[in-house]
Every structure is written in C-alpha cells, then in structure tokens.
N, C-alpha and C positions, 0 to 999 in steps of 0.2 A: 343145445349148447349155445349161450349166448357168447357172441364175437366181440373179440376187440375192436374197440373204434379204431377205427382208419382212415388216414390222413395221406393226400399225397404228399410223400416221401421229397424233402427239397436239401436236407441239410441233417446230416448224421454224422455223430462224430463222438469221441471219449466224452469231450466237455470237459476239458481242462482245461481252463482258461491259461492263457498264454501257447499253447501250442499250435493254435494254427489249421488251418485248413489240411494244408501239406502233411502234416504229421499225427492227424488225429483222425484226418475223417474215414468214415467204414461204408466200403460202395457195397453195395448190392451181389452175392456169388462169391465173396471174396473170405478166407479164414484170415483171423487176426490174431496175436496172443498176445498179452501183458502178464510179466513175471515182477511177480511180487510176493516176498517169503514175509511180511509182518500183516497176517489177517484182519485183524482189526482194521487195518489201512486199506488192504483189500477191499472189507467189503462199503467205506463210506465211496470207497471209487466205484464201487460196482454199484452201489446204491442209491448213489449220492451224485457223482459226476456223469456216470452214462448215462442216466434218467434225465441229468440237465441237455445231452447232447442228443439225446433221442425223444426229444418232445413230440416233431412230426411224424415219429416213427412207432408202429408197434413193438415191444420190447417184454422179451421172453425170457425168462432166466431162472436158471436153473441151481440149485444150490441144496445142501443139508446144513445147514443153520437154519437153527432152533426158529420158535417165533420171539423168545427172549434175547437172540442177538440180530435177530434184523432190529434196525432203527428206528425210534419214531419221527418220523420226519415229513412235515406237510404235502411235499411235493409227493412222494410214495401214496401217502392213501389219498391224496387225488389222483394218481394215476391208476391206484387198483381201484379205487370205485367209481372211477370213470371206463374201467376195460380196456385201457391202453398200456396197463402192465399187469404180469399174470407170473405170478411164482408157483414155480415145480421145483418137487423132490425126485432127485429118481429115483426108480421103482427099483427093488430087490436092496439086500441089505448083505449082503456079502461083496466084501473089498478086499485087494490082496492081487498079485500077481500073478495066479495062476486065475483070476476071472476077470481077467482086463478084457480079453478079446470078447467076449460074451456078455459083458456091462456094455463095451461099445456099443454092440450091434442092437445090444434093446432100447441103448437111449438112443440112436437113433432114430430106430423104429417108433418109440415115443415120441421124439419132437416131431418127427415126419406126421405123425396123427394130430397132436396139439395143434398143433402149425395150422394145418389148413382146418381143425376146426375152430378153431379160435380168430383165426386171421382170416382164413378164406385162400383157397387157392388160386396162384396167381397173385397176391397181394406180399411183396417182400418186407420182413420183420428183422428186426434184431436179435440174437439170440446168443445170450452171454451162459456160459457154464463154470459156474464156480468148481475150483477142487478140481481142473479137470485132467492135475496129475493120476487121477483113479483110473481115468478111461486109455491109459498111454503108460509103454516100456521107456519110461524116464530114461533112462541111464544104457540102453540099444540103440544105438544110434542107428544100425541098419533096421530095424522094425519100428524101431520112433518115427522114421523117415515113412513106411509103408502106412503107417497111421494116421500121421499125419495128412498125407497124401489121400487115405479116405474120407477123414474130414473136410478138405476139399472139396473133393467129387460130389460129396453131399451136398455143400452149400453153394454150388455150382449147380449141380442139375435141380435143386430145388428154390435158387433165385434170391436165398437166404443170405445175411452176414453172421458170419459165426465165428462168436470171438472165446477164446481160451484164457481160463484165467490158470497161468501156472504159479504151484510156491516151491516145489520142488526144485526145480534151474537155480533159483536164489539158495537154495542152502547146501546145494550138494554140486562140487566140482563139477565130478563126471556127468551128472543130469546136463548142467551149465553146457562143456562141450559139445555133448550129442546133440543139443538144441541147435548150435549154432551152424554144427554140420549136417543137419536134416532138416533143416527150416526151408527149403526151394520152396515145399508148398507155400509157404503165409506170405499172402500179400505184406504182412507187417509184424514185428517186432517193437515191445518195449518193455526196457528191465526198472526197474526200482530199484535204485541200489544207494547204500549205506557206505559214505564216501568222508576223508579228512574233514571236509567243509561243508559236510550234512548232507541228507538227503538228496539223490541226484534221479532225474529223468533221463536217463537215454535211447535212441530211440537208435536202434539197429538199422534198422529200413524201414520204409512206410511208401504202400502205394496211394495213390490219389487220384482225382479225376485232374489234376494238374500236373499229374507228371511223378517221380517215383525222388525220394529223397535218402541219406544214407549219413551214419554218423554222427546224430545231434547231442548233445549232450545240453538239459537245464537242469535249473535247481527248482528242486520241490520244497514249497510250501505248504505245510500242514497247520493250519490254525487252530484252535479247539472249536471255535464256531466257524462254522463255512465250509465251503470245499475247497478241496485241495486244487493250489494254483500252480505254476510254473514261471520261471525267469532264465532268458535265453544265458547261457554259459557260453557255447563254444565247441568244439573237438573233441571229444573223448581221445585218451590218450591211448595208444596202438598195443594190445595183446594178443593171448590166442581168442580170452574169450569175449574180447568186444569186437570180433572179427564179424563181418555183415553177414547175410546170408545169400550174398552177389556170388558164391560160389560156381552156379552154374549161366551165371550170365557171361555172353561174351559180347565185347565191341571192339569192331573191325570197321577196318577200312572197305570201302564195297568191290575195288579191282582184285581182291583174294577171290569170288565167288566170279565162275562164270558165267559171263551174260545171259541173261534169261532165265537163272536159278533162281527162284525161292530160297532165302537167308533158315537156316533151320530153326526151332522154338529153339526162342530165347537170346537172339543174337540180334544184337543192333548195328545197323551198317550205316556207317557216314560218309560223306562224299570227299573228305579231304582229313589230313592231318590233324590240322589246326584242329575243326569242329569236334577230329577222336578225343585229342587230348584235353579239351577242356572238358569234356562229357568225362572223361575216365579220372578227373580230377578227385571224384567223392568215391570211385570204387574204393574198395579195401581186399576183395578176393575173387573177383574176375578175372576174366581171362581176355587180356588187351591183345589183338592178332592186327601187327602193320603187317605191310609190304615191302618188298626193295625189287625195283625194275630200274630198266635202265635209265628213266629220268630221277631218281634217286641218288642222292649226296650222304655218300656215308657218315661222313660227320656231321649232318643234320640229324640221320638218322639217329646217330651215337648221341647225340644230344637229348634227344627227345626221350630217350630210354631212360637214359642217366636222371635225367627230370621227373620223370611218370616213376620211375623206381623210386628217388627221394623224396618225391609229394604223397605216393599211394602207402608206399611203406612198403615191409619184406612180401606179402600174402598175397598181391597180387603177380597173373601169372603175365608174363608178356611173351609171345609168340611171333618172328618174324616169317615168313612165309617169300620164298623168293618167287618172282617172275618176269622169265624169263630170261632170264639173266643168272648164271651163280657167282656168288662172291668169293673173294680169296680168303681161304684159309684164316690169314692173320686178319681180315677183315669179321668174320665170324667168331673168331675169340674174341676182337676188341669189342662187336655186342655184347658176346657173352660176359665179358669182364666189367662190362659200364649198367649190366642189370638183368638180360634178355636170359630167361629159361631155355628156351627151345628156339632154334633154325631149319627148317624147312628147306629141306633144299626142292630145287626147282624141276627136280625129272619125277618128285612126288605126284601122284596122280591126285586129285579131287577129294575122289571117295577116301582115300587112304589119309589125307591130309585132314579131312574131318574125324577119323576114329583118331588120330595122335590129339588131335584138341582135345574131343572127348575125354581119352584116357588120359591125358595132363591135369586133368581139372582135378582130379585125386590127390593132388601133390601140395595143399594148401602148408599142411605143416614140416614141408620137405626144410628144410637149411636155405636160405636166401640168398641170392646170387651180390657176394659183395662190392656194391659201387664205388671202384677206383674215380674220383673226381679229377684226377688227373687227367686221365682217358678221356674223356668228355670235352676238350678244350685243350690248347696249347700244346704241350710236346705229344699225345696221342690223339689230339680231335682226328684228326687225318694222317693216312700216312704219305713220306715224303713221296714227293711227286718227281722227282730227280730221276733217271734211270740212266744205263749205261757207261760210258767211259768217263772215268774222271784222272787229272792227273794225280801223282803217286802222292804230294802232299796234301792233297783236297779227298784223296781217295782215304787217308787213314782218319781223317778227322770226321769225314759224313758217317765212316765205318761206326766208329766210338761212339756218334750220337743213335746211329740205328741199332748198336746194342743195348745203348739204355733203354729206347723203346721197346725192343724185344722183352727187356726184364721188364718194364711194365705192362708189359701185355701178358707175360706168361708163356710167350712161345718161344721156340729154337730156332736160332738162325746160325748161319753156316757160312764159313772161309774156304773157298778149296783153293791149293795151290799148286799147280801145273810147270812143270819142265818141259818146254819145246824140247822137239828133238835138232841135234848140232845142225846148221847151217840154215835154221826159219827164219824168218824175219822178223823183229815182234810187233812193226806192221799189219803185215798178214794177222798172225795172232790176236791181236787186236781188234783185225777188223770179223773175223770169225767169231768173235761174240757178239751176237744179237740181242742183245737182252732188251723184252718188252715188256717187264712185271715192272711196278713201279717198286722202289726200292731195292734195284738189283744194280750192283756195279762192277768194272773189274777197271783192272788198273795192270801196272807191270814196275817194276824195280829195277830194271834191267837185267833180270837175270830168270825170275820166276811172273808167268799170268797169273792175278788174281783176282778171283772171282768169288763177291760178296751177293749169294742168298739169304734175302731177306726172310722171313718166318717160313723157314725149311728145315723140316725133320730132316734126320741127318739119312735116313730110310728112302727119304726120295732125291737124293741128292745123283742119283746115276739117271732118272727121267728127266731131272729138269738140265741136266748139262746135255741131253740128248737134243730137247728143244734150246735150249741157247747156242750150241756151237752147230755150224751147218757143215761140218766134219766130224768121222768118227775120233774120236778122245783118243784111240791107239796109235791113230794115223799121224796125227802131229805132235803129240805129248809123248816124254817117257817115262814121268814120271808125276802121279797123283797124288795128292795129298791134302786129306779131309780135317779140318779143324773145327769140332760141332761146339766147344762150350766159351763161354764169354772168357774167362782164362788163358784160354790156348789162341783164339784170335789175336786180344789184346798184346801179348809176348810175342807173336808174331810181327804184327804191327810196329810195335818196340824197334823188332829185327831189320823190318822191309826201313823203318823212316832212317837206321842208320845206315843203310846200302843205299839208299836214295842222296842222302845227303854227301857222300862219299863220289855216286858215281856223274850226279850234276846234268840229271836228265831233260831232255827237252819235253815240252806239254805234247805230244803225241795228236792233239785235237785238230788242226792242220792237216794234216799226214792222211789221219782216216776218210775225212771228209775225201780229200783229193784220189783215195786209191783205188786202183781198178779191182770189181770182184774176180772172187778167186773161182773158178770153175770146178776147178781140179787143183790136185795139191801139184801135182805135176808140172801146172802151167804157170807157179809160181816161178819167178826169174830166178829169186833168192832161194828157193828149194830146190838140190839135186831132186833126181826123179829117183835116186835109188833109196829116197826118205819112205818113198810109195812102198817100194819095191821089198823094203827088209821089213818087215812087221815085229819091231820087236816088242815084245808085251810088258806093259805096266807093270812097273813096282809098287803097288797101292799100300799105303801105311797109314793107319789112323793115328795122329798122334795121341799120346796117353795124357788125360787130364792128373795133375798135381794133387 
C-alpha cells in the first residue's frame, strides 16, 4: 500500500482565511466539529478550505459523495496524485438509527487501519468525516455525549485530529441543543449560520496552541470563485443555543482548594480576583467559584458578582465558597440577589464542597438569578455599619432607611418592643442591650425599649434577643411585643415619634457610656430586688399585619 507523503506537521488549521490561528487551528489528539446544514457549502469548506489549511499535513477524508459532486479543483488532484490526500467511503450501506453504534465502531476500525497504512504509524493526519450526523444520536444528548466522548479517545490514543462535519445541529432544534450540552469532549465548535445580514461564522469555542477562545461571531464570505472567507463581526448575541460548551469548566480562585491539592480536570485556579474576573470575561456557562474570608469586602465582593452576572450573561454559574469565616444571613441574600447561584457555607467539608459544584454544573438552563443593580452600589453595596444605641429621633429615621434596604434585598427585618417592668431605669435597659450585628439598633420613647433587627426572620427572633440582652427577657420585661412586616414597624414609628415629641427626651448617649454594669438585676439602685423576686410571665402579642 503506497503512503501518503509526509511532511512535518508546522501549521494545521480550517483555512479560512480571516479566522486566525486562535480559532481555526486543529492540534494533534484533539476532536473538532463544524455544523453546517447547506452541503454544497459543506463540502467547498471540506474540500476546498481544509486542503488550503492542511498543506503540511496528511489529510484523510471521509465522505459519500458521488465522484460527480466532488469538485474539480487544481489543489485536490494535486494532493491526490501527490498522496497527501486520500478519500474514503465508508464501508457498509445501511444508515438509520438503529446502526449508529455498529457504523461507528467499523469506521473506526477503518480509519485506525487506513491511518497507519497510509500515513504510517506514529505520523499524525487529519481526518475529516463528512455526514458524520450517521455515526451519532443527534437529538440524545445523554448518548451524543458518550459518543462523542469516544471519538475523542480515539483521536487521543491514536495522535490523530478528527474533525466532525455536522448538518443535522443546523436544521433541527433539538439536534442544536444536545450539541451544545454534550460538546465537553471537542476541543472546538463552529456553526454556519444563516443570519438577518447573511451568512455568519461562529465559533462556540476553539482550543489552540495559544490558548482556548469563546464566542466569536464573523461574517462569511462565499464567492462563486475562491474559497470561502471571513470578516471579524464581534459577540454573538446570548441564547440557549449559542451557549459555549464551557459547561463543565470551572475558574476559581486558588484559596478554595487546600494547600497541596491537585485542582481536579478542568478547573482553572488563579491567584487573585482581578486575574479570575478578567479570564471569566468570555465564559458563557462555567462555573465561576470566589471566596469570602475574612480579608474579604462584601461589597467588593457584591460588586464583582453583579459585574461577572451582567458581562457573562444568565448561563453562567457563580459559586461563593466561604472560608473560614460565615457571613450573615442578609449578607448571603444580597450575593444571591446581585447574581451568585450557590453559597457555600464554611463548616462544608472539601470533598462534599466539590460533589455541590459538580452537581450545580447541571443547572445551565435553571431561571437566572436576577441582578438588582441597586444592590451592587449605593443604598445596598454594603450594609450599614451603625450598630447599637441611637437617640429616639435618629433611631426612627435610620429605622425607615433599613427597611428600604431590607425590601430590596428580599429579607425580613423585625421591631420588637419591650415593657420594663414598674420601677427600671431605662438606663439600665439601655445599657443591657449589647448589640454587635451591624445594623441592629434599639432606642426608648420613654415608655417602651426598642429593639430594631436588621435581616431577622421573625423565627429567630427569641435567639437573637437571648445574645443581645445579658438578662433573661422575663426578668426585666413584661411585656413583648414582635412587629415583623414593614407596615406594622412604620405605624409604630408614627406612634413612638409622636411620644417622643410629647415627652422631650434627653439623647441617652452620655448616660450609657458613664454607667456602671449591671451584675445582677438586684444590684440595680433603681430596681427593687422584688422585680427578681416576683417572675411574672410575658404577655407576648404579635401584632396583626393590615
């Protein structure tokens, strides 16, 4: 069997001119596919362009057209009667769905033979298969995927490039889809598509010896004489099915993985923010995994999300991952609300934190987490950093702006308001509230302590008065009183600013600073000791929302 001439391999690629190194060229081991549904067009690319782009290369191609629709064209029959290109039919003549898997396995087995007698084993070739929607469950994405994946292996363990010429993707939806969610294996995608302003190239992804690209969109040019060219365009515009096949890539930050781990296949680790975010600039349906520790600025963080969600679009996933540190609550909504999928909390082990990435990467066509641009800057970049005692007029006005933030964050915040029992001091009282959350206040009217938690379900509102007050609630109070909806606060408020303005109260801030703590309630001056003594129990009333 006389061998194709052979040349060391320097530069392989489609041969369309305008595209570029980055986006055309075909390394060595790697599957490629080009979908294109108008044949004719097909086959001067297959013919005509790959023959330009694979001069130094052997180039094997596979096809059923006729000998009256191959082309005559100078370059071809000096490449076939030089041995540097060699056309095959495959062998058996039955096609259909029920012999996909057993067409596969024989052309395989046929190019694995052609191959090395024709090229020589050890020598890597090109190897284009026309039509090769025959050999593939088009429209299965779970077994398109497994097939796919064996053409791989193939062209991996035998050193080959092996590119896929599809026309099926182009004319049938459902084909389109499963392509796009079972393409992990191909190094590279590119569609032909028939667009307002003609004929378009885009190119899904393309790996390279320079690095891996995502997104491009030219205009094709078809001339009657020549081959078909391109002209840079710009961005394809964001659907399900010009969604990349970055699916199962992830790029993290490298302090998620502990020291001395191996990053698992397919995950890119960067050393800082900045370097993540501008790599995740071209994803479209990766899985973006920050950090938050404690040198971590939530509202930088909040920023970055809000950005990477409005630059990448809905389909990517973004993953925060804590360490060592957990955040609060309303802290964890306002990611989730400015973009972030998934939060991680930080008593997550390793191993467990890799199978939720894993099984998140499923979720491409889930609903998209809706980016409040508010949130991201200005009244929720950050929450307020204010805590504890405010006077009674400062306390209802910071109230009213922490309820608007609450309504745009999406969470519950809570008023509770407390009757000392006869003879406290509202000193004491006062100074019995510890509050160390940021946006927690309490204030007094002279008659009622109140106490504003900030993003508190109304559910936990008996823990967290347990850590704020460093007395039991029974012991000094006699009465409780929970206000969870923005309604019932604000009528409140209403209430307390006209008792304030009535009763002409002094700013309390003075007082606290200067007072001795209280040990005991007993050893309050101002409290009998038989306030200890008589335990009378709470009258807890929720008030009713309108």
């Amino acid at each position: 069997m006389p061998k194709i001439m052979t040349k060391t391999p320097t530069y392989c690629s489609l041969g369309v001119d305008g595209l570029g190194a980055e986006a055309s060229q075909l390394q060595p081991g790697c599957l490629y596919a080009v979908v294109c549904g108008d044949r004719a067009l097909s086959v001067r690319l297959l013919l005509g362009n790959l023959m330009e782009g694979s001069r130094n290369t052997p180039l094997l191609c596979v096809t059923r057209l006729s000998s009256e629709e191959v082309p005559d064209d100078n370059l071809l029959s000096e490449r076939l009667h030089a041995r540097s290109l060699m056309l095959f039919k495959p062998s058996g003549s039955r096609l259909g769905s029920a012999h996909v898997d057993s067409a596969r396995r024989r052309l395989l087995d046929d190019l694995a033979y052609w191959a090395d007698q024709c090229v020589g084993i050890g020598h890597p070739a090109v190897i284009a298969v026309h039509q090769a929607d025959a050999f593939l469950h088009a429209v299965d994405k779970v077994r398109l995927s497994a097939e796919l994946e064996v053409f791989r292996s193939w062209a991996r363990k035998h050193g080959h490039t092996l590119l896929l010429w599809l026309e099926q993707a182009a004319q049938d939806v459902a084909a389109a889809a499963a392509l796009v969610q079972a393409a992990d294996s191909l190094a590279g995608v590119a569609w032909v598509e028939e667009r307002q302003d003609g004929l378009c190239w885009r190119v899904e992804h393309w790996a390279s010896s320079s690095g891996r690209i995502a997104n491009r969109l030219f205009g094709l040019q078809v001339p009657n004489i020549g081959l078909p060219s391109v002209i840079q365009m710009g961005q394809p515009s964001g659907s399900l099915l010009t969604a990349t096949n970055d699916n199962s890539d992830v790029l993290s930050t490298g302090v998620v993985l502990p020291a001395g781990v191996s990053p698992p296949l397919r995950w890119q680790l960067f050393d800082s923010l900045d370097s993540l975010c501008r790599h995740a600039a071209v994803a479209r349906c990766a899985t973006i995994v920050l950090h938050f520790d404690h040198s971590m600025d939530v509202k930088e963080l909040t920023d970055r999300i809000a950005t990477l969600r409005l630059e990448c679009g809905p389909q990517i996933k973004i993953v925060v991952r804590e360490m060592g540190r957990s955040m609060r609550g309303s802290e964890e909504r306002q990611l989730l609300a400015c973009g972030a999928n998934l939060v991680v909390p930080v008593e997550v082990s390793y191993p467990r934190f890799l199978g939720m990435v894993h099984a998140f990467q499923s979720s491409v066509c889930s609903k998209p987490p809706q980016v409040n641009q508010d949130l991201s800057g200005g009244l929720g970049g950050s929450l307020e950093q204010d805590r504890g005692y405010l006077a009674a007029s400062v306390f209802v006005d910071v109230v009213e702006q922490s309820l608007v933030r609450s309504q745009a964050l999406g969470v519950q915040s809570m008023l509770v308001r407390l009757m000392p029992m006869a003879g406290v001091d509202l000193v004491d009282v006062l100074w019995l509230c510890q509050l160390n959350r940021a946006g927690d206040f309490c204030s007094t009217d002279g008659q009622f302590l109140y106490i504003f938690l900030f993003a508190c379900w109304e559910t936990d509102v008996h823990s967290a008065l347990k850590r704020v007050l460093k007395m039991p609630v029974e012991a000094v109070f006699r009465e409780e009183i929970h206000l969870p909806t923005p309604g019932d606060i604000r009528r409140e408020l209403r209430q307390m600013k006209v008792r304030v303005a009535k009763a002409n109260l002094p700013d309390y801030a003075d007082q606290l600073k200067s007072a001795a703590p209280m040990r005991q309630v007993t050893e309050t001056p101002s409290m009998p000791a038989r306030a200890v003594a008589v335990r009378c129990p709470l009258r807890l009333r929720v008030m009713p929302s309108s």
